[in-house]
N, C-alpha and C positions, 0 to 999 in steps of 0.2 A: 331799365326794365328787367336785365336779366339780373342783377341783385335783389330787386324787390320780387320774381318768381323763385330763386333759390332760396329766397329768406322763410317762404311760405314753405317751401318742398322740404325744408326741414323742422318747419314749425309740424308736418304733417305724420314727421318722423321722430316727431317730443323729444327733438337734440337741438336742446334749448342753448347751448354755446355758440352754436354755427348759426341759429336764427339770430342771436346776438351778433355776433359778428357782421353779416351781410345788412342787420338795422343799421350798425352802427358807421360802418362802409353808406350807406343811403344817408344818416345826420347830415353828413361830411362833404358827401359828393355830388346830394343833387337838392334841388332846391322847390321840388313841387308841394311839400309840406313836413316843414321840422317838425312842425307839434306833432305829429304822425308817429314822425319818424322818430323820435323823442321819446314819444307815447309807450313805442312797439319794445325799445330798446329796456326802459322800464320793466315791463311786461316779461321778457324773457328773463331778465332777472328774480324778479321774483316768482317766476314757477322754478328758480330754482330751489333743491332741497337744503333744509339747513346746514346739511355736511360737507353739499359742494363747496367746492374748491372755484372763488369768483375770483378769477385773473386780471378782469377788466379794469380794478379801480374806480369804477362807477358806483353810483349809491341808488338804487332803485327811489328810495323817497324823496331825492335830492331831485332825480329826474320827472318824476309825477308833479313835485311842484315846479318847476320848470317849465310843463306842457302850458297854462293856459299864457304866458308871457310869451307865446312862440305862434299865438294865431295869424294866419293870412285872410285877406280880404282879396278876393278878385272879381273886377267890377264891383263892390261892395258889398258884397257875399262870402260868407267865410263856409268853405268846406265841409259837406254833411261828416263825414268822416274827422275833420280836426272837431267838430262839435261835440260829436260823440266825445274824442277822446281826450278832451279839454274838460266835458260835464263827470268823466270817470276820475280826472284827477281831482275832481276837489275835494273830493274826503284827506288826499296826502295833504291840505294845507294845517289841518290840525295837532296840535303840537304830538300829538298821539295818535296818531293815525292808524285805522283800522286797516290791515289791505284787503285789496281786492282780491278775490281767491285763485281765479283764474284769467285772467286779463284777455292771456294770449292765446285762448281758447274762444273768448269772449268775442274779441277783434275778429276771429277767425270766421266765425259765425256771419258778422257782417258782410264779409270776401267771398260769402258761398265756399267754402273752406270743405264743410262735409258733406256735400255736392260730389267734391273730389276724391274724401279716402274712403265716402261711401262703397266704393265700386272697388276697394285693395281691402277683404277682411282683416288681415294682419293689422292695417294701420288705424283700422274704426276700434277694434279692439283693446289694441295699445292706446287709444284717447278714451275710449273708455274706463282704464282702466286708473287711467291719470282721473276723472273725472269722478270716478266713486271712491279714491282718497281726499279730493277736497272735499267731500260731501261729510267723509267722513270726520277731517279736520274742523266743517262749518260747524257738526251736530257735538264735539266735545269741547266745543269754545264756549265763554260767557255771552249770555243771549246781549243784540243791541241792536243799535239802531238800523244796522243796514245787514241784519240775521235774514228775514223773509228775501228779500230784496236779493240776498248771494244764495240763496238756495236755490230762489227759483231760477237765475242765472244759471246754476250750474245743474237743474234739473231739466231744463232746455236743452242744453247742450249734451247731456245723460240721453232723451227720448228722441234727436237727431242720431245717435251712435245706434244703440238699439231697433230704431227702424229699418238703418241699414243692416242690420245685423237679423232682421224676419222678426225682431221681437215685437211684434207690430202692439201687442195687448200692455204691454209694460211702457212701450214709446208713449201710445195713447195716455194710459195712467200718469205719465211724467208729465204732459201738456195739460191733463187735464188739471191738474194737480195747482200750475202756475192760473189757472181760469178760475177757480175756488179762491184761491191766496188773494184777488183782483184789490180787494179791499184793504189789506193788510200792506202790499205794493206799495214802499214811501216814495223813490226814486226812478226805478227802472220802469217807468212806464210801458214802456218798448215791447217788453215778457208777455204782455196779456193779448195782442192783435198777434202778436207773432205765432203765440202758441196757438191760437186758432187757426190762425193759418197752415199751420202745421198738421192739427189735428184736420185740418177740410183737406188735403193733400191725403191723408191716411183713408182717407174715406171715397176719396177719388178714385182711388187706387183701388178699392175694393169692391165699388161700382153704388155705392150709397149717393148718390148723386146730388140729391134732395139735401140729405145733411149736411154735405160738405159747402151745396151756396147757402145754409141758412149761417152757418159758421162761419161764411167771409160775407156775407152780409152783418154781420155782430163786428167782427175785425173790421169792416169798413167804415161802420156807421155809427159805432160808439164809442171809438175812441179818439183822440185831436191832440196835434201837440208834443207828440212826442219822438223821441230819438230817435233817428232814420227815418223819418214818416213816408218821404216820397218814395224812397227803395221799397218800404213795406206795402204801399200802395202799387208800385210798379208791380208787383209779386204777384197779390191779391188779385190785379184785373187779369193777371194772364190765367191764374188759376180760373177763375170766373167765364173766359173763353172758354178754356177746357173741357170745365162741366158743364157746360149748355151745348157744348156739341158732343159729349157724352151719352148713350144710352141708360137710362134708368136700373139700376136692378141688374144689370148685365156687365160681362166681366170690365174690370178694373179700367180707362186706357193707362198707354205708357204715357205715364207723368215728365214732363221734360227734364232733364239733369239741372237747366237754369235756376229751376227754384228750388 
């Protein structure tokens, strides 16, 4: 437990060596889920920069295809989280493989990650800042298959930093942005219930009441099926308590840190 809390507490602090390190300490040392933990080590790797200096010996592609050969089943159930990160390596099985742009960002997302450096400006900032160079790296690459798909990935994760950061108008535009795209979405199903979610939380907050359930009534009821479904459902009802015992039109409540 406390390797897999350090791993993140530097995941938080974009010192992707030491998140490497304590992934790689978890591969080794415990046994709740390698493809995870496989997955994560991957991940660190490649947010690193081409100049760094990779001490490890490890091969980020070598590792991504490695993940889905490492699923667990308990009781005949294999882990919302090894699913996730099982369905993100298959694009590494192709002999050319596109990467994924920000993995460990991605991951992070799922762990309620910006929850946390939400409430440390420095450190929302510092992923922010990580977050509008892949953006910038997505928009100077040749367009393919899974161009929409890492945008809106990393536009997600762009309108989480900036809400903490008060940029509530730009946050919203980033969410709404992956709600437009819905269509164009090949793979990352996930983006389009989340971002509503997201944007019904902006709106909670600001006391639009009304808006925020017709937007997790849309997140709820239109879409099936996809990556993390239950966690995103867990999310959605509690936000949906929120706003029913919310007053209409009237200031914001304190939205819980949980979601």
């Amino acid at each position: 437990m406390c390797y897999w809390e350090l791993m993140w507490c530097f995941t938080y602090k974009c010192q992707w060596k030491m998140a490497y390190f304590y992934a790689d300490l978890l591969s080794k040392e415990n046994s709740w889920s390698k493809a995870t933990y496989i997955y994560m080590k991957a991940a660190y790797l490649s947010m690193f920069g081409e100049d760094d200096y990779k001490p490890f010996g490890d091969d980020e592609v070598e590792l991504f295809r490695a993940v889905p050969g490492l699923k667990l089943k308990i009781a005949g159930k294999s882990l919302p989280t090894e699913k996730f990160a099982i369905r993100k390596s298959r694009r590494y099985l192709n002999p050319n493989p596109i990467p994924l742009p920000v993995p460990a960002l991605e991951m992070m997302y799922i762990w309620n990650g910006y929850a946390v450096i939400g409430k440390q400006r420095q450190l929302t900032e510092g992923m922010l800042e990580v977050l509008v160079k892949a953006q910038e790296t997505l928009e100077k690459s040749p367009a393919n298959e899974f161009s929409v798909d890492d945008l809106c990935v990393v536009k997600l994760l762009q309108g989480l930093c900036l809400k903490h950061l008060g940029q509530v108008r730009e946050a919203k535009e980033n969410f709404r942005f992956i709600h437009t795209s819905e269509k164009k979405i090949k793979y990352d199903h996930y983006l389009i219930p989340n971002a509503l979610l997201e944007i019904s939380l902006l709106c909670l907050e600001q006391g639009r009441t009304e808006e925020a359930l017709k937007c997790l009534e849309m997140a709820k009821q239109n879409y099936k099926n996809y990556s993390m479904e239950s966690r995103t459902h867990f999310r959605i009802q509690a936000v949906v308590l929120q706003a029913r015992a919310a007053p209409e039109n009237g200031s914001g409540p304190e939205v819980s840190g949980v979601l």
